[in-house]
N, C-alpha and C positions, 0 to 999 in steps of 0.2 A: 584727689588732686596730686599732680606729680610735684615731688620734690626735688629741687637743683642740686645735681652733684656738688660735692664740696671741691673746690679749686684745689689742684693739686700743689702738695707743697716742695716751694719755693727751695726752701732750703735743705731737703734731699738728693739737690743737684747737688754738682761739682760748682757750678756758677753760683749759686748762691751760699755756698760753704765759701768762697771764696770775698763774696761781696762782703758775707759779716765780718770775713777775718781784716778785708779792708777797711770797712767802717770802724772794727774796731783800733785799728793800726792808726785813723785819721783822730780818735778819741787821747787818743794814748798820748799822740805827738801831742795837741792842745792842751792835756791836762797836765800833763809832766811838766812843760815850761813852766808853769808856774809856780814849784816847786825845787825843780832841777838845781837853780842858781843858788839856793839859799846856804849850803853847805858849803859853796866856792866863794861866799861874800868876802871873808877876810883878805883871801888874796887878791880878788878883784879890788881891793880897798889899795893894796900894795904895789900894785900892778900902774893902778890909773891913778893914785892918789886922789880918791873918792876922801870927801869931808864926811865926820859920823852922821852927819844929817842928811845927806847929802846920799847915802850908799843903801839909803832905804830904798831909792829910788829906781835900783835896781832887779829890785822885782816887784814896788807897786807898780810902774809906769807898765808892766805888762797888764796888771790888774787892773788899772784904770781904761784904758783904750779896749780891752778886752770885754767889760761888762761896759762901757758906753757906749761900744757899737754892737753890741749884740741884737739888740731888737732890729737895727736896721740891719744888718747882719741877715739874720732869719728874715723879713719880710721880704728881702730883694731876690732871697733866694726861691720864694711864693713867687715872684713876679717876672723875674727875668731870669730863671731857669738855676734848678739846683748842680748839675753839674757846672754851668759858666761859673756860677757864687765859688764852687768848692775848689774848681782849678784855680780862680784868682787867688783868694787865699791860700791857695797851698804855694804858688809862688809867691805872694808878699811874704808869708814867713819865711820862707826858704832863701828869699835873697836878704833879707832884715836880717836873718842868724848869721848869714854869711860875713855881711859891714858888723854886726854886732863881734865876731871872731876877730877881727882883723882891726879891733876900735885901739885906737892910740890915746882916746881922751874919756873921760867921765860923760862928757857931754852926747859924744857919740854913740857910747855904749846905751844909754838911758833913752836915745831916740832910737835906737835900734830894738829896745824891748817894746817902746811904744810902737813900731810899726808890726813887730810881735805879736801884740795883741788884738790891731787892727785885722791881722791875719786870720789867727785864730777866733775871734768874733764872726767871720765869713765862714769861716771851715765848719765849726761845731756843728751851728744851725742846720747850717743845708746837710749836713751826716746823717745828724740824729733825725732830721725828718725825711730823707731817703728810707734809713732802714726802717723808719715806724710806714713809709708806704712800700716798702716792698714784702716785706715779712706782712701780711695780713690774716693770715691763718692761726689759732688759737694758738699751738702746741710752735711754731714757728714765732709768732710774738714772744710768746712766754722765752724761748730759748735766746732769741737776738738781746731781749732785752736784758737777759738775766747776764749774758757777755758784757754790752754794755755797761751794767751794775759795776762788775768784775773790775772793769777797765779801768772807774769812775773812780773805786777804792784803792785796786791795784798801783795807779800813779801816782796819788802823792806820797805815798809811800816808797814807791818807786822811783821819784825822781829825787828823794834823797838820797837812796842808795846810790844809783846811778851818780848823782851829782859828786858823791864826795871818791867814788873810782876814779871818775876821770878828775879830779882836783888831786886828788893824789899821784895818778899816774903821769897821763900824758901832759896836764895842766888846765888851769882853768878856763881857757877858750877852748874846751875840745866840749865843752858844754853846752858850746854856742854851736861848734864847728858840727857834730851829729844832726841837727836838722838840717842841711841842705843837703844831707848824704840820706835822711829819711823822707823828705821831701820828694824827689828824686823817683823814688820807688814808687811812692804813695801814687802821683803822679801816672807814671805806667799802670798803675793799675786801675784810677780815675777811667783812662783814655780804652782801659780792655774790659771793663766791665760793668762801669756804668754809661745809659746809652743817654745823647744828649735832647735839649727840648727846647720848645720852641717859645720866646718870648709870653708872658703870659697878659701883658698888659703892654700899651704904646707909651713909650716915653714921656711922651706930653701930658700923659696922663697920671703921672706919679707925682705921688703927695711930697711933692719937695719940701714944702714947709714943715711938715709932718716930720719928716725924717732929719732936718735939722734943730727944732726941738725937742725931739724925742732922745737924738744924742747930745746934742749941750747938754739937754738936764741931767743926763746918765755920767755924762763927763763931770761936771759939777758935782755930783752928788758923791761920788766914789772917789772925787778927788777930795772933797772935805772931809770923808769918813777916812781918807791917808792921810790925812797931814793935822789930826784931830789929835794924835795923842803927841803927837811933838809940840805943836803950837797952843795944845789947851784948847776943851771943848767950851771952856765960858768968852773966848777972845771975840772981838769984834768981826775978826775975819773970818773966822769956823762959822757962826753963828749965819755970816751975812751970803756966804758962801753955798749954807744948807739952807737959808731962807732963798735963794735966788735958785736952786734946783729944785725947788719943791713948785716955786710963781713958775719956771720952764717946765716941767712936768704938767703944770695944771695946763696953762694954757696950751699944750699938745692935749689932752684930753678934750680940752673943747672943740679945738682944731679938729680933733677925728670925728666929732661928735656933727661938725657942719660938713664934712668936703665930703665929694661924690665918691671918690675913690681912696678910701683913706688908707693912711700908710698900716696900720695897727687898729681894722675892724672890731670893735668894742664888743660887738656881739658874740665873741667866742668867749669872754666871761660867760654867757649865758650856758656853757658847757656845765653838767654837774661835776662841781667838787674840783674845777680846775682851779681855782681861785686859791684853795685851799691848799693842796697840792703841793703848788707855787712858795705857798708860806710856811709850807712844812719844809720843804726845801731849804729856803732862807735860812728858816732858826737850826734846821739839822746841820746844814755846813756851817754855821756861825761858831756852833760846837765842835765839831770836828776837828777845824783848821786849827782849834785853841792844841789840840793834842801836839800837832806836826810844830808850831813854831815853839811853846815852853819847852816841850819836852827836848828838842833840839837843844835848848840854849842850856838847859839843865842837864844835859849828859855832855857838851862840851866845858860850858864854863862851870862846871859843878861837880860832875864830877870826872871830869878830865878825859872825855872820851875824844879818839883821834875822827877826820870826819869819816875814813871807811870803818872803825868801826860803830860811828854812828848809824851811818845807813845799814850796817849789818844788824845792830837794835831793832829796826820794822823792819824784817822781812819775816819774823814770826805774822806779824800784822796781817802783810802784806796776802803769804799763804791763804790763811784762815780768810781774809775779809771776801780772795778768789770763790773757795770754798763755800761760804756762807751766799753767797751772792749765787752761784751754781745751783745750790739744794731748793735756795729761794725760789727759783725760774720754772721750777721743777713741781713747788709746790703752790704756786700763786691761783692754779684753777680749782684747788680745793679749800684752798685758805680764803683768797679775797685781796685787794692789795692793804685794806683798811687793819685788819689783823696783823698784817706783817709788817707794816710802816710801827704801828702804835707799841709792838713786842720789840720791833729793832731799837727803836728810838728809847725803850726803859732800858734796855741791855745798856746801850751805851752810853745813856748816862749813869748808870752805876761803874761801868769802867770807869769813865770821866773822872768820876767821885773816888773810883779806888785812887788813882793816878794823883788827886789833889791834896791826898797823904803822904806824896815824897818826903822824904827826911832829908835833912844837910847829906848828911852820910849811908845814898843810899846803896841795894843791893837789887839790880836789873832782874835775876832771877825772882824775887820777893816783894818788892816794892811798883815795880815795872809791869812785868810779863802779865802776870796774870790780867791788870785794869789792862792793857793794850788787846790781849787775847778776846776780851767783853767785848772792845769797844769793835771788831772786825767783826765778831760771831752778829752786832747787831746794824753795822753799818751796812753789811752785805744788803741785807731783805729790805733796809730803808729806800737804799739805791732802786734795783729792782722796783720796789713798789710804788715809789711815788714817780720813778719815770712809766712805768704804766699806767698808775692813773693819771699823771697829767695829760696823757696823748689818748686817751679812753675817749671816743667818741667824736676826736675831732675831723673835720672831714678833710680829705687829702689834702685841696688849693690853700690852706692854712698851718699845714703842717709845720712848714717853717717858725712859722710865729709860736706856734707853742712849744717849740721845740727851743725857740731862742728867750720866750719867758720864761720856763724854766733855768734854763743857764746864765739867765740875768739873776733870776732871782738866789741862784748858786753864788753869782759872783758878788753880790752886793750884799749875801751872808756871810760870806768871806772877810769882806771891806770892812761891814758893819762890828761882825766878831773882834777880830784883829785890833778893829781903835777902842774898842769898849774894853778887850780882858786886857789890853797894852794900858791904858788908863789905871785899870784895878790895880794891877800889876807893881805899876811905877809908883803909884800914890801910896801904896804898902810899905815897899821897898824904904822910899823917899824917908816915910814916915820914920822908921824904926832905925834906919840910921841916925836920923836926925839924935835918935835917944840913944844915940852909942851902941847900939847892936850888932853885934861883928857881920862885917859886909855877906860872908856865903850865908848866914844865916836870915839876914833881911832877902836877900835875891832870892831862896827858895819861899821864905813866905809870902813873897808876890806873885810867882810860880802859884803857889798852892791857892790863892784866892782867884787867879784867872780862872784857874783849872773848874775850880769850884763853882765859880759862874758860868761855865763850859755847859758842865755836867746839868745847873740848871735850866740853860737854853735848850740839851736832848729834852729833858722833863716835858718841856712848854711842847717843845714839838708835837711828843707823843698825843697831849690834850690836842691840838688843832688837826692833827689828824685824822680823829674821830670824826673829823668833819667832810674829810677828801672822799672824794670817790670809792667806793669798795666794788672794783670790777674785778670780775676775775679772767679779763685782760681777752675777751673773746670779741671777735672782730665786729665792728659795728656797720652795718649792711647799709643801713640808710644813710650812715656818714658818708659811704665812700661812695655814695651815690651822688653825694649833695654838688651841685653847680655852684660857682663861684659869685652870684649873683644871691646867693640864700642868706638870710638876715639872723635866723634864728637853728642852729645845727642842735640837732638833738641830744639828748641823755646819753650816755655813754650805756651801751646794751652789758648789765651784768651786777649793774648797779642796785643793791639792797634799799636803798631808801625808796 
């Protein structure tokens, strides 16, 4: 019996060396916004006369619109074409950074990060499930995805450094003013090398309802998990807030579960280990993110670092996280993704745990370096691996969606992380002043108990990963065969269980 040539690979061209470098260019812009501002906050406080309450807002509102419209995000990009999805969003963000540059009031600036996110919610999805259908080939998946990884690590790390250049140099709106000058590019390169498609469903046939439940609850849900360590997780509003996105969430679950054409087909749960995946995600960035925001506030307010020499603090990170994420992609067909999710995720929760040792009086070299160097060496192979397995086996007209579950389930790790170690954090703090504690000394030991619950969310990871997928990321034939009419998409081909 004759066997079929294997399809030649993709990315040995010049066109497709170019498409990864855009997709990863399209990664880069989304994930650094939400990072970038953090380092610029005190002046933008200055600038617009933001209230202390008031100035968080400046980079949740990205987070919140960015993970409530992600799902619909990815799915419209299933339905009414991945490049229409990716050009729109590349101009919403593009002209939103632009009014966001040029904001005279608080109010402005904060609706400008909100349409920011809306942006970037359209861009992500349709990216990451372009490149997971164009890269299909073993040693071509392994290598997009492991750039990807790279990208995933490389920018929040990256957009502090970045952030606190340009707040130093040319001032804090040039942090706004770089995306419509990356935009721009991003843009020409959309128009020269990805080709466009053709509607994939008729308008009157899209689960409109679906897609407005599915973002209220996302919008509710992200909005309570920001405004939860400010206003207190026991208050009648928090509590009524997260009950009322959980009742919108359900009822889109059933809503998908009746319409003909639902917005978010249920049956790609039925994928192995996507489910899983998904929630190794969540709890890995819920960890992560705790690094980027204490450790920030702890090398400024603590021990007096300026913000370029903050962002010169992670780019040790930054390197190594490239690195580790590279070797990953490299070794994912002999490892599995299940090995190198479970090994990254103990690495870096022992960084974690080194880092939630800071002292009042610490030493970067000693106290620092080393837990930051862990947490890259193990965050790399996370990336990598759990963005493999989640897209292991899904079949193309879906790719979106999983590719925007994913990045919901990122963003809402982020949301969730953030009000839980900000909670730990403050209630420490609060605590031991209350008992006369000299204030630097209260403020790092609320640092140190984030950190610490940081380090136990990688822990938890590692266990629920044992549950994900272990493919070794080789292309799934009958996936990419599957019609868009199929109910039940098969096992991801690579799979040990």
């Amino acid at each position: 019996m004759a066997t079929l040539a294997p399809e030649p690979s993709v990315l040995s061209t010049r066109r497709g060396k170019l498409t990864l470098l855009l997709l990863c260019a399209i990664a880069f812009v989304d994930f650094v916004d939400a990072s970038i501002v953090n380092v610029a906050l005190p002046s933008i406080r200055l600038a617009l006369h933001f209230s202390v309450q008031g100035l968080q807002w400046v980079p949740s509102a990205y987070l919140l619109t960015y993970g409530g419209f992600m799902l619909l995000g990815g799915r419209a990009a299933d339905l009414l074409g991945r490049r229409r999805i990716l050009v729109a969003g590349t101009v919403l963000i593009g002209l939103a950074s632009l009014v966001g540059g040029f904001a005279g009031s608080a109010g402005v600036l904060v609706g400008a990060r909100l349409a920011q996110g809306i942006g970037a919610a359209m861009m992500l999805p349709a990216a990451l499930s372009i490149l997971t259908t164009t890269f299909k080939e073993g040693n071509d998946r392994h290598t997009a995805i492991g750039a990807w990884g790279a990208v995933g690590g490389l920018s929040a790390a990256a957009g502090v450094l970045i952030g606190g250049l340009l707040t130093a140099g040319p001032g804090w709106r040039w942090v706004m003013f770089v995306n419509p000058l990356a935009c721009v590019l991003v843009l020409a390169g959309i128009f020269r090398l990805i080709g466009g498609e053709r509607r994939r469903t008729p308008l009157h046939n899209f689960d409109l309802r679906g897609a407005v439940l599915a973002t209220a609850g996302m919008l509710l849900l992200v909005y309570a998990l920001v405004r939860a360590p400010t206003v207190g997780w026991g208050t009648a509003g928090t509590i009524g807030e997260l009950a009322g996105a959980l009742v919108l969430l359900a009822v889109f679950v059933v809503n998908e579960l009746r319409h003909r054409n639902p917005l978010a087909p249920l049956s790609i749960f039925r994928i192995n280990g996507l489910g899983f995946s998904d929630a190794t995600q969540l709890i890995t960035f819920a960890g992560f993110l705790a690094i980027f925001f204490f450790l920030t506030l702890y090398l400024q307010n603590v021990l007096g670092y300026s913000p370029i020499r903050t962002g010169l603090a992670y780019l040790p990170l930054t390197v190594v996280t490239v690195i580790a994420a590279s070797i990953s992609s490299q070794l994912l067909s002999r490892t599995g993704t299940r090995p190198m999710i479970v090994a990254g995720s103990l690495l870096a929760a022992g960084g974690v745990y080194w880092l939630s040792r800071i002292p009042v009086h610490g030493s970067y070299l000693s106290d620092l370096l080393p837990g930051m160097l862990l947490v890259a060496l193990g965050t790399g192979p996370v990336f990598v691996g759990v963005t493999t397995a989640a897209n292991a086996g899904v079949p193309p007209d879906k790719a979106g969606l999983a590719a925007s579950l994913l990045n919901a389930s990122q963003q809402l790790g982020g949301a969730l992380g953030l009000a839980i170690f900000s909670a730990l954090a403050t209630s420490r703090t609060n605590h031991l002043l209350a008992i006369h504690t000299a204030p630097p000394q209260a403020l790092v030991a609320g640092f140190q108990r984030a950190l610490l619950a940081g380090s136990i969310f990688l822990l938890a990871a590692a266990f629920i990963a044992l549950r994900a997928t272990n493919t070794h990321g080789q292309t799934d034939q009958a996936a990419t065969q599957t019609s868009a009419g199929t109910t039940k998409p098969p096992a991801a081909v690579g799979a040990n269980d």
